[in-house]
DRENFIFI-296682 format. One line per field, with one value per residue (C-alpha): residue number from 1; residue in three letters; x, y, z. Coordinates in nm, 2 decimals. Layout:
BEGIN
num = [NUM;...]
residuo = [ALA;...]
c1 = [X;...]
c2 = [Y;...]
c3 = [Z;...]
//
This chain:
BEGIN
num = [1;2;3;4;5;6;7;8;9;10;11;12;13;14;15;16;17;18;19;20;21;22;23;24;25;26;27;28;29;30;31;32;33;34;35;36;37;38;39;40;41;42;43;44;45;46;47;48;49;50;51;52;53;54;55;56;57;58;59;60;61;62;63;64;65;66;67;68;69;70;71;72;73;74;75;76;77;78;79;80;81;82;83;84;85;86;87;88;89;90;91;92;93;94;95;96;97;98;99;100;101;102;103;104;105;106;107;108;109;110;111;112;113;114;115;116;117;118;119;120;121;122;123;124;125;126;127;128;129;130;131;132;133;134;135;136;137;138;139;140;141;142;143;144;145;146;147;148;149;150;151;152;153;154;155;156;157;158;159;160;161;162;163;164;165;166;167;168;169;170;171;172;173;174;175;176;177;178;179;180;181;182;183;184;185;186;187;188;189;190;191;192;193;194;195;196;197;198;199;200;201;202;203;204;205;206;207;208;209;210;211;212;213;214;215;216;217;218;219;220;221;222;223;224;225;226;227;228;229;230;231;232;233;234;235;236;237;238;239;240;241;242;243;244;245;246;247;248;249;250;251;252;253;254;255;256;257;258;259;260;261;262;263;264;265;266;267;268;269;270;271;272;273;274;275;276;277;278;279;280;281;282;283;284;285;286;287;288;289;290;291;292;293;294;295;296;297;298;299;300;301;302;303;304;305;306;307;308;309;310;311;312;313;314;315;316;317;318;319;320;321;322;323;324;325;326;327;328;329;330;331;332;333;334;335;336;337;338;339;340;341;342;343;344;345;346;347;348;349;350;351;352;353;354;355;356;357;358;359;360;361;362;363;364;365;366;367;368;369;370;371;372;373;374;375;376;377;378;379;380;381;382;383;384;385;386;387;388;389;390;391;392;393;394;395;396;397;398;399;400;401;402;403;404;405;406;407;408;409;410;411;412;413;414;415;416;417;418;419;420;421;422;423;424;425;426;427;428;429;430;431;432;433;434;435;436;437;438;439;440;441;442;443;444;445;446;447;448;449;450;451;452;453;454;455;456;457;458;459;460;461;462]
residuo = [UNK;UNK;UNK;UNK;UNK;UNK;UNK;UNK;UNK;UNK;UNK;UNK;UNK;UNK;UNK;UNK;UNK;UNK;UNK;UNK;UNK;UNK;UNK;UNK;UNK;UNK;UNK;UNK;UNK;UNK;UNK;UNK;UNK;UNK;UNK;UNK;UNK;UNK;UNK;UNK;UNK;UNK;UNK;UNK;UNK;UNK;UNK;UNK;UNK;UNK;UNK;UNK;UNK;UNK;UNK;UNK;UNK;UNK;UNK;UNK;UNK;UNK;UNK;UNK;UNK;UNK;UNK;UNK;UNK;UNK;UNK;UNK;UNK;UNK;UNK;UNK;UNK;UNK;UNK;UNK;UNK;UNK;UNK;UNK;UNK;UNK;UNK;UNK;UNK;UNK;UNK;UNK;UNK;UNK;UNK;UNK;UNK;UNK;UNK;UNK;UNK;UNK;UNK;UNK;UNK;UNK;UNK;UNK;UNK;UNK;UNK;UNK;UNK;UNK;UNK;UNK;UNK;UNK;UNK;UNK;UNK;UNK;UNK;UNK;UNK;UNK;UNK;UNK;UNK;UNK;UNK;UNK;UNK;UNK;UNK;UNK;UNK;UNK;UNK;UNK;UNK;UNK;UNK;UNK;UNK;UNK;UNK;UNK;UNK;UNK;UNK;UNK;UNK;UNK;UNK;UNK;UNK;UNK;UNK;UNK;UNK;UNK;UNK;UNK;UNK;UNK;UNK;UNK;UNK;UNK;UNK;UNK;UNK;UNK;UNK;UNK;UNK;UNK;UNK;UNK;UNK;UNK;UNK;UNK;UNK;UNK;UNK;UNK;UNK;UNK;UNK;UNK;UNK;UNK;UNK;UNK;UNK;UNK;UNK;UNK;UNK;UNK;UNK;UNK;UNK;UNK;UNK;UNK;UNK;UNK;UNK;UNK;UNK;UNK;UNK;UNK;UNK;UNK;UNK;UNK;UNK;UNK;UNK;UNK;UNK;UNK;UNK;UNK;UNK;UNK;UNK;UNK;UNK;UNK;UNK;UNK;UNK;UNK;UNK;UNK;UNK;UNK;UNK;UNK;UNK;UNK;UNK;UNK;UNK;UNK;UNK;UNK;UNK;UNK;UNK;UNK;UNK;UNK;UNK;UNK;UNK;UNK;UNK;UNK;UNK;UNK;UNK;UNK;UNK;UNK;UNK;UNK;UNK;UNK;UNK;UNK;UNK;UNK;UNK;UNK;UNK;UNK;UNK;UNK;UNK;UNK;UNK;UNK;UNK;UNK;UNK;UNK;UNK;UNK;UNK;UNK;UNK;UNK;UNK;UNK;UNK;UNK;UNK;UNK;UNK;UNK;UNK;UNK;UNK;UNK;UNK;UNK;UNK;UNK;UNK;UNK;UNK;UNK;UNK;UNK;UNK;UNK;UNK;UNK;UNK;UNK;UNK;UNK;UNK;UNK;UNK;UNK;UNK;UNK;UNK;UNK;UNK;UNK;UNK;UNK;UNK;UNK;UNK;UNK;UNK;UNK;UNK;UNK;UNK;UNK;UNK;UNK;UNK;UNK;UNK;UNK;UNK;UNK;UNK;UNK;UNK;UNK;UNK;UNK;UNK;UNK;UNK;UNK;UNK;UNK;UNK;UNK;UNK;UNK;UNK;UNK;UNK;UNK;UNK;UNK;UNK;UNK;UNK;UNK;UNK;UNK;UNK;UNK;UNK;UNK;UNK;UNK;UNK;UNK;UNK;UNK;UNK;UNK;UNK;UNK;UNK;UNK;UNK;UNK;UNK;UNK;UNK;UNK;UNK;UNK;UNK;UNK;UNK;UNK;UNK;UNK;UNK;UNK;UNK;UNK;UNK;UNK;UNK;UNK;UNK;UNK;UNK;UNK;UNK;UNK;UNK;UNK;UNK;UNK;UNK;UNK;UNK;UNK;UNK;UNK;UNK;UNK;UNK;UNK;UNK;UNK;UNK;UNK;UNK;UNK;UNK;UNK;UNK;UNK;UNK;UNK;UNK;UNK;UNK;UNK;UNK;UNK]
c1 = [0.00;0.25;0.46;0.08;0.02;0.37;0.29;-0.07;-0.07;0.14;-0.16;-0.48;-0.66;-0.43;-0.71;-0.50;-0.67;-0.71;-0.44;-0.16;-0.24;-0.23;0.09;0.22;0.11;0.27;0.57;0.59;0.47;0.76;1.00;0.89;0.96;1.29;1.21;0.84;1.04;1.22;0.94;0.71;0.97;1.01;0.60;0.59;0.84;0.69;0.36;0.40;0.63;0.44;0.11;0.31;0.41;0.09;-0.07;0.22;0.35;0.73;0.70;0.54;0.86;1.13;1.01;1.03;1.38;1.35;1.54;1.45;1.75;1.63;1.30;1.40;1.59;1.36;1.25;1.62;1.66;1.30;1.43;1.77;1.60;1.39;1.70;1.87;1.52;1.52;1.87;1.79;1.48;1.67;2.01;1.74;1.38;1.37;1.58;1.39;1.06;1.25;1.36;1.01;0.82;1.06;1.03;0.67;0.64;0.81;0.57;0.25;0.45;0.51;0.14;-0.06;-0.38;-0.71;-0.93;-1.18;-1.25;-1.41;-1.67;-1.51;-1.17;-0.99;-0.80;-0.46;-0.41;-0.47;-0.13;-0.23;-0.56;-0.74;-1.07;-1.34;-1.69;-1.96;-2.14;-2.22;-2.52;-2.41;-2.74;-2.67;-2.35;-2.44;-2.21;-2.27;-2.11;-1.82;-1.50;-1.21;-0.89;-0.65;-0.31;-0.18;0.02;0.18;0.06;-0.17;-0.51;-0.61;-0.83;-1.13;-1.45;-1.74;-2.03;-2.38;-2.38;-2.24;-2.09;-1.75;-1.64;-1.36;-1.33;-1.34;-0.97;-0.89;-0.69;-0.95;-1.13;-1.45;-1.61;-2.02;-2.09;-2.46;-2.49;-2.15;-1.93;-1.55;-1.34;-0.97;-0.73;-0.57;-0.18;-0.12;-0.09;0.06;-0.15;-0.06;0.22;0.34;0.00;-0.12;-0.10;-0.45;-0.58;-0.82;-0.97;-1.25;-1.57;-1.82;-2.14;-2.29;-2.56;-2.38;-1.99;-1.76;-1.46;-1.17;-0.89;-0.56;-0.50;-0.13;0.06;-0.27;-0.14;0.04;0.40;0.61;0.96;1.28;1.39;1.73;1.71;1.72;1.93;2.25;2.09;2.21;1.92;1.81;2.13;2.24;2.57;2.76;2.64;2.72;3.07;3.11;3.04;3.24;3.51;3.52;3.41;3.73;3.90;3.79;3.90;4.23;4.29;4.15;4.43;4.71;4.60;4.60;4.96;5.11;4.94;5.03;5.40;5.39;5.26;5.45;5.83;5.85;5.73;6.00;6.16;6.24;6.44;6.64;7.01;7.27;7.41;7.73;7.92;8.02;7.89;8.18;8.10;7.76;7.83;8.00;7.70;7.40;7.23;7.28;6.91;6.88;7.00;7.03;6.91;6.92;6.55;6.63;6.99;6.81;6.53;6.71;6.93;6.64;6.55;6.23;6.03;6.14;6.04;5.66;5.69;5.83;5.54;5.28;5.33;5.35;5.02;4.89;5.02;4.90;4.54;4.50;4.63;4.43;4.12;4.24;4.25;3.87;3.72;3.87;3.82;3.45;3.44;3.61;3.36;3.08;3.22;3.33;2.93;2.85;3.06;2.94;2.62;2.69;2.87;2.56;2.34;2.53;2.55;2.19;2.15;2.30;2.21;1.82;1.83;2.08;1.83;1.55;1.79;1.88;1.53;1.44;1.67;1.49;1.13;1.18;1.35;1.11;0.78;0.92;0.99;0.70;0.44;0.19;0.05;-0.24;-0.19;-0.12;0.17;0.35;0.29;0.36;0.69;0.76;0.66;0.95;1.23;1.16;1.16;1.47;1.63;1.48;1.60;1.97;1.98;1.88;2.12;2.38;2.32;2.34;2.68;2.81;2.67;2.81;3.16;3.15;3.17;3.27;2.97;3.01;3.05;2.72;2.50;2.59;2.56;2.25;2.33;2.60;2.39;2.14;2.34;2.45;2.08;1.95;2.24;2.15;1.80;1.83;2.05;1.82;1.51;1.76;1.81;1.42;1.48;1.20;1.39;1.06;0.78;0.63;0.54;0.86;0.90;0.54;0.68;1.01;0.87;0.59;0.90;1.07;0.69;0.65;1.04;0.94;0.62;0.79;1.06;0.82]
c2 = [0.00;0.25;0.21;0.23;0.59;0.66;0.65;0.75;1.02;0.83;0.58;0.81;0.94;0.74;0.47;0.16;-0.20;-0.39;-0.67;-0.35;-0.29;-0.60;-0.66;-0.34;-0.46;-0.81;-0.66;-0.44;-0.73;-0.93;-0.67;-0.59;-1.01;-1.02;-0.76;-0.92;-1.31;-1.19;-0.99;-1.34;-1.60;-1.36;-1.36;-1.74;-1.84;-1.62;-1.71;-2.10;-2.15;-1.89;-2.11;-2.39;-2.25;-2.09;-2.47;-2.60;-2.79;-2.73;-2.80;-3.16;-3.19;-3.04;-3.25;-3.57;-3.50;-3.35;-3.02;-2.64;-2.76;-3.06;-2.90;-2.63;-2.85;-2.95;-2.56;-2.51;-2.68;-2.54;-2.15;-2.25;-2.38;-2.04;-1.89;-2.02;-1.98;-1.63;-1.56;-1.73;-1.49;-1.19;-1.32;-1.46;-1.37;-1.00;-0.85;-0.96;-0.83;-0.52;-0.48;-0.52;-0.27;-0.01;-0.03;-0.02;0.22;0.40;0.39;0.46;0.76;0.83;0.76;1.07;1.09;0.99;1.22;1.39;1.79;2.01;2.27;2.62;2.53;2.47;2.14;2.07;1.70;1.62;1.69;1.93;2.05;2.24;2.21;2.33;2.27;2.51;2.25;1.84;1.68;1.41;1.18;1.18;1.29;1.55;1.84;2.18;2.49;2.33;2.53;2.35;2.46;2.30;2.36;2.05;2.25;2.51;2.81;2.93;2.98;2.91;2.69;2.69;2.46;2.60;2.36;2.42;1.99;1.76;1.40;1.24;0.88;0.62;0.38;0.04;-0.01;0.30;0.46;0.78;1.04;1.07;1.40;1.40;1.80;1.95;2.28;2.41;2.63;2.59;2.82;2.81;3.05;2.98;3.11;3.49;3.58;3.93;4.14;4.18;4.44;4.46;4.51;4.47;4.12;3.96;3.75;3.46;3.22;2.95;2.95;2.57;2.58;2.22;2.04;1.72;1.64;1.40;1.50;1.19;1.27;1.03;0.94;0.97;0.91;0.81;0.38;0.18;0.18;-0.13;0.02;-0.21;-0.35;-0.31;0.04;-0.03;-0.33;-0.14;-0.04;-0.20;-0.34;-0.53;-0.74;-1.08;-1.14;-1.24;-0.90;-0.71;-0.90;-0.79;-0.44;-0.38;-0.51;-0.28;0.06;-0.07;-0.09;0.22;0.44;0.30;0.39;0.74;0.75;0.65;0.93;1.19;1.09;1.06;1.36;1.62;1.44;1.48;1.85;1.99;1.75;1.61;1.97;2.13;2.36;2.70;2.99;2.81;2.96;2.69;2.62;2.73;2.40;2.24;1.96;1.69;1.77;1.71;1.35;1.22;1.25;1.24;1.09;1.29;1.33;1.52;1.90;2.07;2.42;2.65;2.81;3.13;3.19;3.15;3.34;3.62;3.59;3.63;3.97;4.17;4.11;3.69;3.72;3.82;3.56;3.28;3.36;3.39;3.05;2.90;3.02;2.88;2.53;2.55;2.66;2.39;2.12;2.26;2.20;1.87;1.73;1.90;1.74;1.42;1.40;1.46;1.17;0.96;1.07;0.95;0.63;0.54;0.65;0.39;0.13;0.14;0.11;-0.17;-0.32;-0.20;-0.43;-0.72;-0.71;-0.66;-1.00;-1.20;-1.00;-0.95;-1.35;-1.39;-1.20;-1.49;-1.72;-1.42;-1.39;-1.71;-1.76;-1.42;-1.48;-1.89;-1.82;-1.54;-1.72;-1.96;-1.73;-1.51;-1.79;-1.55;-1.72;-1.59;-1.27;-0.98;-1.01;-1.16;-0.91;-0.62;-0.80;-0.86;-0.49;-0.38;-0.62;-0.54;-0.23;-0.21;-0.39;-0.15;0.13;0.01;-0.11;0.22;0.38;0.14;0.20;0.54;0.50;0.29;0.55;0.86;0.63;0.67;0.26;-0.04;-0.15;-0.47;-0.29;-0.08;-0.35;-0.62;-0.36;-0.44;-0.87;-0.77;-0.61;-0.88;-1.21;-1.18;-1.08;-1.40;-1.63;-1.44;-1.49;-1.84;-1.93;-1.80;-1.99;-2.30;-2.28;-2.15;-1.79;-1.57;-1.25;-1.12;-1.27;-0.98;-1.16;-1.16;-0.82;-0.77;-1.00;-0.79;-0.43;-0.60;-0.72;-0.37;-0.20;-0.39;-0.33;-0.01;0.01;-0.21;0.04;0.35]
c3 = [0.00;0.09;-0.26;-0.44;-0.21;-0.40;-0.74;-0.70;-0.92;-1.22;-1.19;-1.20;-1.49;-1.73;-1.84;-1.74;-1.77;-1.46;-1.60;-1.68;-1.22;-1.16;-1.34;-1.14;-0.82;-0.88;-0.96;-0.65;-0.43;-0.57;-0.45;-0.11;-0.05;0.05;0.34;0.40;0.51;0.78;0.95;0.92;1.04;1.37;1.40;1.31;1.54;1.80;1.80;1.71;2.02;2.23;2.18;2.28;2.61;2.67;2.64;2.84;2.58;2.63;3.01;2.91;2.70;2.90;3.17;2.94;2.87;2.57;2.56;2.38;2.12;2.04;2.02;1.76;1.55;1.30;1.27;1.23;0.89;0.79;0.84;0.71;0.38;0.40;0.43;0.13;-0.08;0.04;-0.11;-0.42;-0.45;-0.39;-0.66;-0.92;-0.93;-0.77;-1.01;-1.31;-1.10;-1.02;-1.40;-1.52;-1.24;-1.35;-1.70;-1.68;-1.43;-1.71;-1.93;-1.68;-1.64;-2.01;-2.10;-2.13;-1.96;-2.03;-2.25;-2.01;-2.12;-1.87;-1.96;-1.99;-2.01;-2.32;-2.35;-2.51;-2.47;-2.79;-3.01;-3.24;-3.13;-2.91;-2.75;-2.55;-2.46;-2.31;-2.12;-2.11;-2.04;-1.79;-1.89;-2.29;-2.31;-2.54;-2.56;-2.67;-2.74;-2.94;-3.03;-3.25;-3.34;-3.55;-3.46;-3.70;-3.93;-3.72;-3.89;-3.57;-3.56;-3.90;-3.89;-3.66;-3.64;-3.41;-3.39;-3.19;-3.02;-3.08;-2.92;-2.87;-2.86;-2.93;-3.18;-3.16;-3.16;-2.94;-3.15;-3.26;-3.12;-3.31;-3.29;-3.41;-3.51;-3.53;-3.71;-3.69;-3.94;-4.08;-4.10;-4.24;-4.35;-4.68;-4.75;-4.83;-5.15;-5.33;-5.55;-5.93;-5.93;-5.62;-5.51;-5.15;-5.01;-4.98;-4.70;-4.88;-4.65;-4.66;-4.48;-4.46;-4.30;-4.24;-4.05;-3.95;-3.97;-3.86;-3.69;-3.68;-3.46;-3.41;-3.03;-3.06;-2.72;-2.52;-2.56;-2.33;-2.52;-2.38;-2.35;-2.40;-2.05;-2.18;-2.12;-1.76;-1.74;-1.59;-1.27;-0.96;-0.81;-1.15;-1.15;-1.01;-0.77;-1.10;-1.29;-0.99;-0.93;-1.34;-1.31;-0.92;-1.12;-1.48;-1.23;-1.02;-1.34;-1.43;-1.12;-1.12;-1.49;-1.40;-1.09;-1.34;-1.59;-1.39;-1.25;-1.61;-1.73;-1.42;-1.51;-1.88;-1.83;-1.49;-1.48;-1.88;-2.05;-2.23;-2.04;-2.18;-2.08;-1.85;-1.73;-1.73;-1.40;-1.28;-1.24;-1.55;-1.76;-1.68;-1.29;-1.35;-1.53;-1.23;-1.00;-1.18;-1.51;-1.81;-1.81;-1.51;-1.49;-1.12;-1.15;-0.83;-0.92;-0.72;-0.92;-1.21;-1.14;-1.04;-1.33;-1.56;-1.74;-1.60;-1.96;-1.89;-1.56;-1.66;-1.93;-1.68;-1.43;-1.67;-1.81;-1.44;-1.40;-1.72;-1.61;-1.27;-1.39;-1.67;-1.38;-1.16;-1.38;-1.54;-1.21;-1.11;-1.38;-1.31;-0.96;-0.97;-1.23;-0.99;-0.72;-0.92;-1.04;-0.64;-0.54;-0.85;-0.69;-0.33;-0.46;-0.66;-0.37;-0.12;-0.37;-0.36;0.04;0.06;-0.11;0.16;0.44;0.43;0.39;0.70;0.87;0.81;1.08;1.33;1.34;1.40;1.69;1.86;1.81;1.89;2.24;2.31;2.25;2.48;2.75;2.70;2.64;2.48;2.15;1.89;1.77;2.04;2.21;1.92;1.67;1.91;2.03;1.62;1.52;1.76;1.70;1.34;1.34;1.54;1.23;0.97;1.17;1.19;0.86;0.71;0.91;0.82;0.43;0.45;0.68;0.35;0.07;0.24;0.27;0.64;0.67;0.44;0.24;0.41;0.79;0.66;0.54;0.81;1.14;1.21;1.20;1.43;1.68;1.70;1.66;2.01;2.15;1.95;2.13;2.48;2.42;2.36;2.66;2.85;2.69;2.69;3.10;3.20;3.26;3.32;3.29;3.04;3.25;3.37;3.68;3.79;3.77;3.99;4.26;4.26;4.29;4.55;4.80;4.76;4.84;5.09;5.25;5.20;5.38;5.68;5.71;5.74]
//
């Protein structure tokens, strides 16, 4: 519901068929799985060993010999082959879903809306035309007061059609706009012409009167047009672990030949241009063999700054300052590329953590809501789905902030993606010790008996 409250308005007043919703809401449906499996483990697991400890079923068994472990086994390999059936939903089957909602959420938003005029107001949704009605009969249908005007060949208003009633339907194939006229008139501009020697331009135009006409008018852009999926094939979330493996890998590429070209090129430009203007040094060449490569000249900058003329010395710095500025802006450009292609990459990276993590989540959850329908032995549906609400919510709320920790490059994508596991792994093993050994650390009984004993202290001291 909430991602149909989303794109409400892409979805009204564009004539869609039932079957083009329900593929839209299939879609979305598909996507929000993923999320939806963790949530219902925790409730299952909740409420299925709550009932069993309201009914004082896992007292009869305890006190056979049978023990919470032994118990939970069997559940264990169910949620672990959840688990694995949740991953293989997420690598295989949601990215074609997500593929397809996009691409035809592209196209509800592409299509143009349904044709409904409204009395008084003129209406441009028709390419090429403009209309407006006076008034419509809402029992017949019958309109009246009709004003046309023809905008098809981009000359203005030249051609005008104003009818007394008339009545407006699609054809069969949906493709038209008929438009009935009653007692109407034409009129249309024809092109100006000059007057015989270089007389005054005249102005001829055409002027039809009829009883009854038929107005047919092409519905261009009103259809459903199915876009290519390919166009949307590069996204993130549309892709498998092995496209996303494929794509970290060439934007890895990528950066690191950006790095390497910005070395070479500030060294080609700053170190490797020819020099000019340059005073030789005062030591001599033969001194200069003995200690250094006969590529490499040692110029004292100062000396041979000072030894330069006031004209050279303009022309030196003015040239440093055309370097520096066109390195300076070389290395701009290139670092805001790089910026982009690293956001690319975490979120290509973000994707491919996501993946293992939401299904991860199926066991973590599993191993809360199992321990603490045992210890709270509340079954049916209140305290369970309060007790689920919270723990999940709790998740939502650290993974979000763990995601946005990985986008901004605050933590790893990895470190971002798996916080919230972290945090609740060791709650799921505490809560299960303490299930395993029959604490009643949330029986809120306990906690009356406690604050009774301190009332009553209390009251025995005073």
């Amino acid at each position: 519901m909430q991602f149909l409250w989303k794109y409400i308005d892409d979805l009204v007043g564009k004539g869609l068929e039932l079957n083009i919703l329900g593929e839209f809401l299939l879609y979305s449906s598909a996507s929000m799985v993923p999320l939806a499996l963790p949530l219902a483990v925790l409730l299952a697991s909740l409420m299925t060993f709550g009932d069993m400890g309201e009914n004082l079923e896992l007292l009869a068994m305890k006190t056979s010999g049978v023990s919470l472990s032994k118990i939970m086994r069997p559940l264990i390999i169910v949620v672990g082959m959840i688990t694995i059936s949740a991953f293989f939903f997420s690598n295989n089957i949601m990215p074609v879903s997500n593929l397809k909602l996009r691409s035809l959420l592209y196209d509800i938003q592409r299509q143009r809306p349904d044709m409904q005029i409204q009395p008084g107001v003129f209406d441009n949704t028709l390419e090429g035309y403009s209309l407006r009605i006076g008034e419509k009969d809402s029992k017949s249908n019958l309109l009246r007061d009709i004003w046309i005007y023809d905008h098809t060949d981009k000359a203005g208003n030249v051609s005008v059609t104003v009818a007394d009633s008339g009545y407006m339907h699609m054809s069969n194939d949906e493709k038209h706009l008929i438009l009935t006229l009653f007692n109407g008139h034409s009129y249309v501009e024809m092109q100006k012409t000059r007057g015989r020697r270089g007389g005054p331009k005249t102005y001829p135009h055409r002027r039809d009167k009829f009883e009854r006409q038929e107005l047919i008018i092409e519905m261009t852009g009103f259809g459903l047009n199915r876009t290519d999926q390919n166009l949307f094939r590069n996204s993130f979330s549309m892709m498998n672990i092995d496209q996303l493996d494929h794509f970290v890998d060439s934007i890895g590429q990528d950066i690191d030949d950006l790095h390497s070209s910005i070395a070479s090129t500030l060294d080609r430009n700053t170190f490797k241009k020819e020099k000019r203007n340059l005073l030789k040094t005062e030591a001599s060449t033969d001194s200069l063999e003995l200690t250094l490569p006969p590529e490499i000249i040692q110029i004292s900058l100062d000396s041979a700054y000072a030894r330069l003329s006031t004209l050279e010395k303009r022309r030196a710095i003015t040239q440093a300052i055309n370097y520096t500025r066109t390195n300076k802006s070389y290395v701009s450009t290139n670092t805001n590329t790089i910026g982009y292609k690293i956001k690319r990459l975490r979120r290509y990276q973000i994707e491919k953590q996501r993946k293992f993590s939401l299904s991860f989540a199926c066991l973590i959850f599993f191993f809360i809501g199992a321990p603490l329908g045992a210890i709270i032995r509340k079954g049916g549906l209140g305290v369970p789905v309060i007790v689920s609400v919270l723990f999940f919510l709790l998740y939502y709320m650290i993974s979000i902030t763990g995601e946005k920790f990985a986008r901004e490059d605050i933590l790893t994508p990895f470190s971002g993606m798996w916080m919230s596991s972290f945090i609740l792994v060791p709650l799921s093993i505490f809560l299960t010790y303490k299930a395993a050994n029959d604490s009643v650390i949330l029986n809120i009984d306990t906690y009356f008996k406690f604050f009774k004993r301190v009332f009553n202290g209390v009251k025995r001291r005073i």
